[in-house]
C-alpha positions in Angstrom: 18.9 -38.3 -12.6 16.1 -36.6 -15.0 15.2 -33.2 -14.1 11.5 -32.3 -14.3 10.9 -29.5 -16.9 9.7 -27.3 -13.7 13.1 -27.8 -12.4 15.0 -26.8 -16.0 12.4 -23.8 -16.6 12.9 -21.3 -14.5 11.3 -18.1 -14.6 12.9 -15.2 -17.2 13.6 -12.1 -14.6 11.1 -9.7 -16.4 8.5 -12.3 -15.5 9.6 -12.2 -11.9 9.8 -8.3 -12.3 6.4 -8.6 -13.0 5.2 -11.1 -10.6 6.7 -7.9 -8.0 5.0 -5.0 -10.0 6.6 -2.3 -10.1 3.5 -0.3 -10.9 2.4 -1.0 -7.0 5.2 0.0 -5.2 4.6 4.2 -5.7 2.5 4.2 -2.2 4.3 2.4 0.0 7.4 4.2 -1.6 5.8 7.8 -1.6 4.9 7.2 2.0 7.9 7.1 3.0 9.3 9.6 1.5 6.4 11.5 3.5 8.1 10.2 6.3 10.9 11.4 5.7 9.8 15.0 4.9 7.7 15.3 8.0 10.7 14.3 10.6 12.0 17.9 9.4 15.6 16.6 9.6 18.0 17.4 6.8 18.6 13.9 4.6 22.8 15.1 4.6 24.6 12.3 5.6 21.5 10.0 5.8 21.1 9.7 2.3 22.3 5.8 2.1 19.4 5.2 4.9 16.6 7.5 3.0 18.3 5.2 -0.5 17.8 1.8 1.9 14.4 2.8 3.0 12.6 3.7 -0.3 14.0 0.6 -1.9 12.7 -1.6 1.6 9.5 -0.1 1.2 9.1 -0.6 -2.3 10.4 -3.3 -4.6 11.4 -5.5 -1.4 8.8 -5.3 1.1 6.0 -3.9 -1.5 7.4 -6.8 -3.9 6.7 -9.6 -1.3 3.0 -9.0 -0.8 2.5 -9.0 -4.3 4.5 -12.4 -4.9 2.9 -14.1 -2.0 -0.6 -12.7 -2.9 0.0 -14.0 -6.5 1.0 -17.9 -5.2 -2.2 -18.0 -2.9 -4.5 -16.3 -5.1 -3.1 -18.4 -8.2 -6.9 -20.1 -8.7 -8.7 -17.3 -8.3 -6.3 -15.6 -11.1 -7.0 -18.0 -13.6 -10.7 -16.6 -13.9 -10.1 -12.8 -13.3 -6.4 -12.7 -14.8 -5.0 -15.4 -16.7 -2.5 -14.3 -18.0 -0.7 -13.4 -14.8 2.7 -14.9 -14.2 1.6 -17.7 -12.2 -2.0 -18.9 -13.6 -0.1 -18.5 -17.5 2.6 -21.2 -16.5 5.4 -18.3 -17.5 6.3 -18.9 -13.7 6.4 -22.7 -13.2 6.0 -25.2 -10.1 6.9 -24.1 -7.3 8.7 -20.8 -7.9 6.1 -18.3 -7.5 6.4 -19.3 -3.4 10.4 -19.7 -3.7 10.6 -15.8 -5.1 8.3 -15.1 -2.4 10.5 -16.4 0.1 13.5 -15.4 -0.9 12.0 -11.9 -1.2 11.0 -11.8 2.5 15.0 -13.0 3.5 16.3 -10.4 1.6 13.4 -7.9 2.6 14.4 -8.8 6.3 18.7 -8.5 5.2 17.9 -5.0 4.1 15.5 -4.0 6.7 18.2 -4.7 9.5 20.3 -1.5 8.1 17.8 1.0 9.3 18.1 0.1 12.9 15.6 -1.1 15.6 12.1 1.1 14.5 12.8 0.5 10.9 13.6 -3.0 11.3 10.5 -3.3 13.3 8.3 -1.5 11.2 9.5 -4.1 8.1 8.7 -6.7 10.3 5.2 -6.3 10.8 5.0 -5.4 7.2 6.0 -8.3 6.3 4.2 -10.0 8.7 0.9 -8.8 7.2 1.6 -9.1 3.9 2.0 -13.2 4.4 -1.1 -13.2 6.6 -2.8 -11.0 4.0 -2.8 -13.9 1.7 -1.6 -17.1 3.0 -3.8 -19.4 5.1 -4.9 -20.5 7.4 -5.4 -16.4 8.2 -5.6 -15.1 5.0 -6.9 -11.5 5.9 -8.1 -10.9 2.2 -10.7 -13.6 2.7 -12.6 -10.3 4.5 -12.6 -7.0 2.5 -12.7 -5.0 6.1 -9.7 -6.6 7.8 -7.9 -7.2 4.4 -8.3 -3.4 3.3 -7.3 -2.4 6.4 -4.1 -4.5 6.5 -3.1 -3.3 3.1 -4.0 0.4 4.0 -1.2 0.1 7.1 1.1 -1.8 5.2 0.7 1.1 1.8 0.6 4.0 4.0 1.2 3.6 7.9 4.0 1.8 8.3 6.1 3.3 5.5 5.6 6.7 6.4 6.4 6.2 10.4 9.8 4.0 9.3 10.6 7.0 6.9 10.4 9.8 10.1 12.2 7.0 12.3 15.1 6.3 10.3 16.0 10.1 10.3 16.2 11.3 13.8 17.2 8.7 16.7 14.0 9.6 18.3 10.6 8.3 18.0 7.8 9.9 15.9 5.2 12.1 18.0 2.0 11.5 18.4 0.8 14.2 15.5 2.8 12.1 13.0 1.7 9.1 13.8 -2.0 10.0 14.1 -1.7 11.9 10.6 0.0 8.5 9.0 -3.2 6.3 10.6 -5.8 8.9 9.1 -4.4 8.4 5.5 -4.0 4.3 6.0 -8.0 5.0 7.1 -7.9 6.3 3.9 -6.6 4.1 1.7 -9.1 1.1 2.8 -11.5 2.8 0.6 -8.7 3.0 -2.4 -7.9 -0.9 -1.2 -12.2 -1.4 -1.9 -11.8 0.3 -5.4 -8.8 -2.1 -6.4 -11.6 -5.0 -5.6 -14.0 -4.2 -8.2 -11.7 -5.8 -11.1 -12.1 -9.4 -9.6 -16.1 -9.2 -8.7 -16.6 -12.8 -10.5 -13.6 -14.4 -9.7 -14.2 -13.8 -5.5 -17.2 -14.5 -5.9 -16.9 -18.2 -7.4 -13.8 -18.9 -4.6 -15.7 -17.6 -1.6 -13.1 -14.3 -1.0 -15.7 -11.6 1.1 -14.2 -8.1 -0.8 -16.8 -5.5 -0.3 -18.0 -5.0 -3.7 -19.3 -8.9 -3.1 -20.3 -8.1 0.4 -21.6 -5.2 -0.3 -22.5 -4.7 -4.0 -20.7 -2.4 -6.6 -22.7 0.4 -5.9 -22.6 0.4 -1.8 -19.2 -0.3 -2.3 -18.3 2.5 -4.3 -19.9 4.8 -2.0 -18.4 3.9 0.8 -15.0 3.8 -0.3 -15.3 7.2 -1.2 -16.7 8.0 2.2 -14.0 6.0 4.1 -11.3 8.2 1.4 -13.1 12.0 2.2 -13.8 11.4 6.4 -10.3 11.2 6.9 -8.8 13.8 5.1 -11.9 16.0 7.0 -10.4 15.2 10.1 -7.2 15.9 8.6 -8.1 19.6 8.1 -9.8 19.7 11.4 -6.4 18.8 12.6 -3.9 21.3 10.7 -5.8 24.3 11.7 -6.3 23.3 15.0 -2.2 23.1 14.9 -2.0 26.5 13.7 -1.5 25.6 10.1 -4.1 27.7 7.8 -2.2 27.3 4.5 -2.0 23.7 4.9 -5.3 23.5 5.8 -6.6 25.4 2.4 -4.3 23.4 0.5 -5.8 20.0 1.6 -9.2 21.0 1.5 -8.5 22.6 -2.3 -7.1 18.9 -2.9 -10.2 17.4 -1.2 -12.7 19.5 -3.0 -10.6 17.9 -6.5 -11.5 14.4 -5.4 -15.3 15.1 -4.2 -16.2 16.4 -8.0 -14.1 13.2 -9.0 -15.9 11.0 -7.3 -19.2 12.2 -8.3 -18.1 10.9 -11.9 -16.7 7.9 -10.4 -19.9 6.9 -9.0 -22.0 7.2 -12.2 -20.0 4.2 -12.7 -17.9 2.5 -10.5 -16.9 -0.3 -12.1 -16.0 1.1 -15.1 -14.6 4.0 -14.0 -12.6 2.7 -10.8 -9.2 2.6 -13.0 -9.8 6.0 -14.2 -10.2 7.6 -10.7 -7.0 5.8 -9.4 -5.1 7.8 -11.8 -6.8 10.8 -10.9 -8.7 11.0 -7.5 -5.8 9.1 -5.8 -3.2 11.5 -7.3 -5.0 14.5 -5.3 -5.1 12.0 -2.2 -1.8 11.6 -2.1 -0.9 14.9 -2.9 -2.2 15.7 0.4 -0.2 13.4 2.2 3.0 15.3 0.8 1.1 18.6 2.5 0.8 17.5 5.8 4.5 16.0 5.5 5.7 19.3 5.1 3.0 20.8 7.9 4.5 18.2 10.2 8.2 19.6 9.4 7.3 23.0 10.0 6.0 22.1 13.8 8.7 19.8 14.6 7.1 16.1 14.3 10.1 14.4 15.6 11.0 14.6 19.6 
């Protein structure tokens, strides 16, 4: 029998590592180690859990979403991207959707160590993540229900597995509406990650908001949908008795609002530079209210 060179070649593992990027999996990661701040419970004995968690949330569950998103956006790379993984030939065939397979099995292996909530919670992650990309669903297809997915999956989910793997109870209701605020949030960081790929969704048909929308609108309101919630956020923390907090998210706030000012003198341009600035502030915030959350008790 003569093997096809697709079945000899197979893909060096730093060109799988970057098929995952690594570079992606700080949110999701950070969010759940804000999850694990705000339950207030001492890490102790837990530490192999709080270990299994940030690695679940991160280069598995993380690491899925971006293989599967690479396969099914593997023609639309080839015009933004080419030298990806996938669209350069470094990973052949087939074996851009066998990593992403495997990656959800082993996603789902690791995920059943962190009992029934954090199991769950990876489900639905991963869940998304294929429904994100793949058809016939293929959330991404719609910048509103796509950012929205990847704003749970980034922020949401992560940080309610993190407070649910600590305590054997079940995050409160201030937790979890705190976690949905910041996954509000992160649609509009989700909207500023679009405007790299303008041409290429535009030419296969994919609805992102700077297409739907323009750059400009876009720009604006992703930095709307980024400030509301952190407003309500502060709204929240003082009416919870939490002054200090408060001031602290607001000084972090105020950071991102002159940021954005410059952001918007040119969006496009300036969208990378902001990520590595604005979103720092952002989720500096999110470490805050972790820590407001401790101090009232966030776990029943």
């Amino acid at each position: 029998m003569t093997l096809t060179p697709d079945a000899i070649h197979r893909p060096a593992p730093s060109v799988v590592l970057e098929l995952l990027k690594p570079i992606t999996w700080f949110p999701p990661m950070w969010a759940f180690g804000c999850g694990v701040v705000s339950s207030g419970a001492p890490v102790g004995p837990r530490w192999p859990l709080v270990v299994a968690g940030v690695l679940l949330a991160g280069p598995m569950v993380c690491g899925t979403s971006q293989a599967v998103n690479d396969w099914y956006d593997r023609h639309v790379d080839a015009i933004n991207e080419p030298g990806r993984p996938i669209p350069s030939g470094r990973i052949p065939g087939r074996w851009g959707l066998t990593i992403a397979i495997a990656w959800t099995a082993l996603s789902l292996l690791l995920a059943a160590t962190l009992g029934v909530r954090g199991f769950s919670a990876a489900v639905v992650g991963l869940v998304l993540a294929w429904l994100y990309s793949a058809p016939p669903v293929r959330l991404k297809q719609n910048g509103w229900w796509g950012n929205a997915a990847c704003g749970l999956c980034y922020e949401g989910l992560p940080w309610f597995t993190g407070a649910a793997v600590m305590t054997a109870g079940a995050p409160d209701a201030r937790m979890v509406i705190i976690a949905l605020l910041y996954s509000i949030g992160a649609h509009g960081i989700m909207t500023l990650n679009d405007f790299k790929s303008v041409e290429g969704d535009t030419r296969m048909g994919i609805d992102s908001l700077p297409v739907l929308l323009g750059v400009d609108r876009a720009a604006h309101f992703a930095c709307w949908v980024m400030a509301l919630p952190q407003l309500v956020v502060v709204t929240l923390l003082l009416n919870w008795q939490r002054p200090l907090y408060a001031i602290a998210v607001t000084a972090l706030l105020a950071a991102q609002i002159l940021l954005m000012v410059h952001l918007l003198k040119g969006p496009r341009e300036r969208a990378p530079w902001y990520n590595g600035t604005g979103i720092s502030c952002y989720v500096l915030g999110m470490l805050v209210c972790a820590f407001a959350l401790a101090s009232l008790g966030s776990v029943e």
